[in-house]
N, C-alpha and C positions, 0 to 999 in steps of 0.2 A: 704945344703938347696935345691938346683936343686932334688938331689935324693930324699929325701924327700916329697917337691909336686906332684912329679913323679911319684910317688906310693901314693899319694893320690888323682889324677886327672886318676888315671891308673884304682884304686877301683873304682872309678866313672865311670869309663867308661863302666865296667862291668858290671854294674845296668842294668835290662830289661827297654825298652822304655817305658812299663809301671808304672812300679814301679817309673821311672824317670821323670816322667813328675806327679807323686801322691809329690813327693820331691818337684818339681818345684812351684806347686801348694801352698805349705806349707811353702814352704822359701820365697815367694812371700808377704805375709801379714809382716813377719816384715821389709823387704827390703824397702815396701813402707809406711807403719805407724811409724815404729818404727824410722827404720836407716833412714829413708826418704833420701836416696839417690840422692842426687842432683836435688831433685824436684823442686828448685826453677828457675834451667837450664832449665829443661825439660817442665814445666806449660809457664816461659816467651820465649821458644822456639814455642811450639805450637800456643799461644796466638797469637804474632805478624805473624807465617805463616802463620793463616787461623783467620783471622780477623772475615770473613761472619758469624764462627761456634759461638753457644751459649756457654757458661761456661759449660754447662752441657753436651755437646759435646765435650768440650774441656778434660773435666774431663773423659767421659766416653776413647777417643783415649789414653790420659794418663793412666790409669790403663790397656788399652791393651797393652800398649809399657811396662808397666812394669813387667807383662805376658809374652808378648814375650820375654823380655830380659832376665829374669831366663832360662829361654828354651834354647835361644839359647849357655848361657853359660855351662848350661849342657848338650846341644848337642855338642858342643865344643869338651868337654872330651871324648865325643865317638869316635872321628875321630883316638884316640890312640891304640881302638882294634876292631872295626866294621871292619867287613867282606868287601872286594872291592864290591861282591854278594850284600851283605846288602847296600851298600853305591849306589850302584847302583838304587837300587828299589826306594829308598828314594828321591834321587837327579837326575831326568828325565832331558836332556838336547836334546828335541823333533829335532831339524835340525842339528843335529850334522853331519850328512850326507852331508851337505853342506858347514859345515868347513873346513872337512878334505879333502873334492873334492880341494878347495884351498889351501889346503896344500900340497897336493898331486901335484898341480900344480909347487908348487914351490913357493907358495904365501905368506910372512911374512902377521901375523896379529896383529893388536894393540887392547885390550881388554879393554876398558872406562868403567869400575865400580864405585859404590859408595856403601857408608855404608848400607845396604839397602838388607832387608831379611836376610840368615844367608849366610853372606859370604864367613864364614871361610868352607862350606859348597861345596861350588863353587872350592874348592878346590881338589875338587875331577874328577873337567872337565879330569884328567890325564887319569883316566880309560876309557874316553871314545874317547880320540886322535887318532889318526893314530900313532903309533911307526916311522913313518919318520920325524916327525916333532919334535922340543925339544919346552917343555912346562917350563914357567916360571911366576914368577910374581913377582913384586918390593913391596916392604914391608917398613915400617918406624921402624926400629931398636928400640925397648920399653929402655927405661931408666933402667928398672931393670932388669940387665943380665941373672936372674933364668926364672923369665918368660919370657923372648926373645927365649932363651934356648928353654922352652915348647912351646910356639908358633909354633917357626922352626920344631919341631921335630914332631905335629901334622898337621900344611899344606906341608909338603914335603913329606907323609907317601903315597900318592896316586900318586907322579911319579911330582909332581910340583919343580922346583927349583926358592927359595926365593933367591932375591938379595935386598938386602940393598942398599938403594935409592938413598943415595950418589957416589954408583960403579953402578947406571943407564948406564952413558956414556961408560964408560968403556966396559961394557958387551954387550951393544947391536953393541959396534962398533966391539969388537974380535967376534961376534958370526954369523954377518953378513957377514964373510968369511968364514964362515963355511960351510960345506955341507948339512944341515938339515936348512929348514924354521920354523922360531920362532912365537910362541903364545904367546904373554906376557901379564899381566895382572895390570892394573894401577885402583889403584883405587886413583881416581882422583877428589873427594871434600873435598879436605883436603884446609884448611888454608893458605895461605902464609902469610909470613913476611910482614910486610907494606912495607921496605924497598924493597923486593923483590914482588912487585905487577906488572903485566904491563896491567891487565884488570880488570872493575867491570861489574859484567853482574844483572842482574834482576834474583833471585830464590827464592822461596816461600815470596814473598811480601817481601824481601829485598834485596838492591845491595850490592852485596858479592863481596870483591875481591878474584878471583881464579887462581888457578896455570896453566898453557899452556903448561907445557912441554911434558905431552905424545902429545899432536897438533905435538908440536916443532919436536918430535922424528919421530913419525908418518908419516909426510909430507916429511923429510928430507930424513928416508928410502927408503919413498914409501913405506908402511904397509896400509893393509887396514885396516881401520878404523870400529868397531866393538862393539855393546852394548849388556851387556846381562841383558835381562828384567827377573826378577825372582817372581814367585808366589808362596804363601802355601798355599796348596792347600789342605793339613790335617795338624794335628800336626805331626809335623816329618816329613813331606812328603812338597817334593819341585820341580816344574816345572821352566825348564830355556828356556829362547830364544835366541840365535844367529838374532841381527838384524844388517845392513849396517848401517853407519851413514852419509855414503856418497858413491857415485860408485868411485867418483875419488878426494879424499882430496886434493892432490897436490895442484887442479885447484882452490879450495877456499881462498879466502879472509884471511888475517891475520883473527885469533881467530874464525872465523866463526865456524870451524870446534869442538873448545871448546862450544861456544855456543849452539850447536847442540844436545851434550852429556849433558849437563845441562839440555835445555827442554825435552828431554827425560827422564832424571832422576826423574825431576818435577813429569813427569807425570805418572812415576810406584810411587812415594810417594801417589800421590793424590788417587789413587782408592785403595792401602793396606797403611794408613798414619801409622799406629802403628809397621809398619817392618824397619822404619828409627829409625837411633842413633839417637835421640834426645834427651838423654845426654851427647855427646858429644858438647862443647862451638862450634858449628859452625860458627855463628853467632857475636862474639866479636868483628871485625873490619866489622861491616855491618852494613847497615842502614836501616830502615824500610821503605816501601815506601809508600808516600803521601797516608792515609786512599781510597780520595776518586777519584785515581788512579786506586780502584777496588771493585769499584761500577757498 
C-alpha cells in the first residue's frame, strides 16, 4: 500500500504548478457540495471565532479555506520532487540572516508554529540553515502507518529531522550535548487531553485548553523563543518571518511565555483567516466566550 500511494503522490508531484492548481480548482467543487467535508466543523468553527462577521462573510472565508485546502494538499505532493532551487523561490524566509547569526552563536532555538498557511511548506527552512546548526521538528505520529510513512519522507526531503512527540524528551536531552545548536520546530495548537490540561487561555472568542510543553522545553534549555509569521503572497508562493517572542523566556511567569505565542498566532489568523485548519476539531473542550465580552 505505502508503495502504491507513493507513486501516486510521486505523479502528483510532477504536475506543473499550473496545470495543478486547474486540478485544485476542479476537485474543489465536489470536496465542498458534494463530499462536503466536514463543513459542519468548519461553518461552527468559524461562526463562534469571529462572532462580529455576517453569514455571508462567514461563507464567503469558508469557501476560501476550502480553496486553500485543496492547494495546499496538492502542494504537499510537490515537496516529493520540487527542486531545493524551486523550493526556494516559492518559500522566501526574509531574516534568515538573523537566525543563523544565532546559531552561529552557539544559540539553541525553540520554533512556536501552528496550523496555519502551508506548513508542511515550512519545512523546507533546512535549505536555508547554517549547516552548523541541526534542524528538527516534533511531529504527532498519524494513526495510519502508510501515510505517516509519506508524511516523513516528504518533510525530511529538505534537511528536516521528524521526531515523534513522545521521544520529545529524549531527543532534546541527547542532542543538547551535542556539538551543533538545535532549531526545533513545535507546532504547538494542538489539543490536550482534559486530564492532561494545566492552562485555558482566551483564542479566537473561546477558552481553549492548550498544551505548555514547548514553554516547558524552551525555558528549561534556555532556547530562544521564536514565531514564524507566514504570508501568501501568490498562489504557490510564501513569505516567512523569524520573530522573538521574548529576549529572555527564562525570566517569564509560568505560561506567559505560551500565552504569548497564542496572541500571536491570533493575530496572523485574523488578517489571512482562510490559511487556518479550520477543519481541524480545535475547539472540542473550549468554550465560547460571553457574546458580549466582544463588543
Amino acid at each position: 500500500m505505502y508503495y502504491l500511494l507513493f507513486s501516486v503522490f510521486k505523479l502528483v508531484s510532477y504536475i506543473p504548478f499550473r496545470l495543478l492548481y486547474v486540478l485544485s480548482d476542479i476537485l474543489f467543487y465536489p470536496l465542498y457540495y458534494v463530499v462536503r467535508y466536514r463543513r459542519k466543523i468548519v461553518r461552527k468553527n468559524l461562526t463562534e471565532s469571529f462572532p462580529d462577521k455576517s453569514p455571508a462573510e462567514i461563507k464567503r472565508i469558508e469557501r476560501k479555506f476550502y480553496r486553500f485546502f485543496v492547494d495546499i494538499a496538492l502542494e504537499s505532493c510537490k515537496l516529493l520532487s520540487i527542486s531545493p532551487e524551486a523550493m526556494r523561490r516559492r518559500v522566501r524566509f526574509v531574516n534568515i540572516d538573523e537566525v543563523n547569526a544565532m546559531l552561529r552563536e552557539g544559540k539553541s532555538i525553540s520554533v512556536f508554529l501552528g496550523h496555519y498557511g502551508n506548513w508542511e511548506w515550512i519545512s523546507s527552512v533546512g535549505l536555508w540553515l547554517t549547516k552548523e546548526a541541526l534542524c528538527a521538528q516534533i511531529y504527532h505520529k498519524l494513526r495510519n502507518r502508510t501515510m505517516d510513512r509519506l508524511v516523513l519522507c516528504w518533510r525530511e526531503r529538505f534537511g528536516d529531522k521528524c521526531i515523534d512527540m513522545r521521544h520529545t524528551a529524549r531527543f532534546i536531552a541527547s542532542e543538547s550535548k551535542g556539538p551543533k545548536p538545535l532549531i526545533i520546530g513545535f507546532i504547538a495548537d494542538q489539543s490536550p487531553r482534559k486530564r492532561d490540561t494545566k492552562l485555558v487561555l482566551d483564542f479566537l472568542n473561546h477558552r481553549v485548553p492548550v498544551l505548555t510543553g514547548t514553554e516547558k522545553i524552551t525555558k528549561h534549555y534556555g532556547y530562544e523563543a521564536m514565531f514564524i509569521g507566514m504570508k501568501r503572497v501568490g498562489r504557490g508562493y510564501y513569505e516567512c518571518e523569524f520573530t522573538s517572542l521574548h529576549d529572555d523566556p527564562k525570566s517569564l511567569p509560568d505560561f506567559e511565555l505560551t500565552e504569548l505565542y497564542y496572541r500571536r498566532l491570533e493575530q496572523e489568523i485574523r488578517q489571512q483567516p482562510e490559511l487556518y485548519l479550520w477543519s481541524h476539531n480545535r475547539f472540542k473542550h473550549a468554550e465560547k466566550r460571553p457574546t458580549d465580552n466582544n463588543q
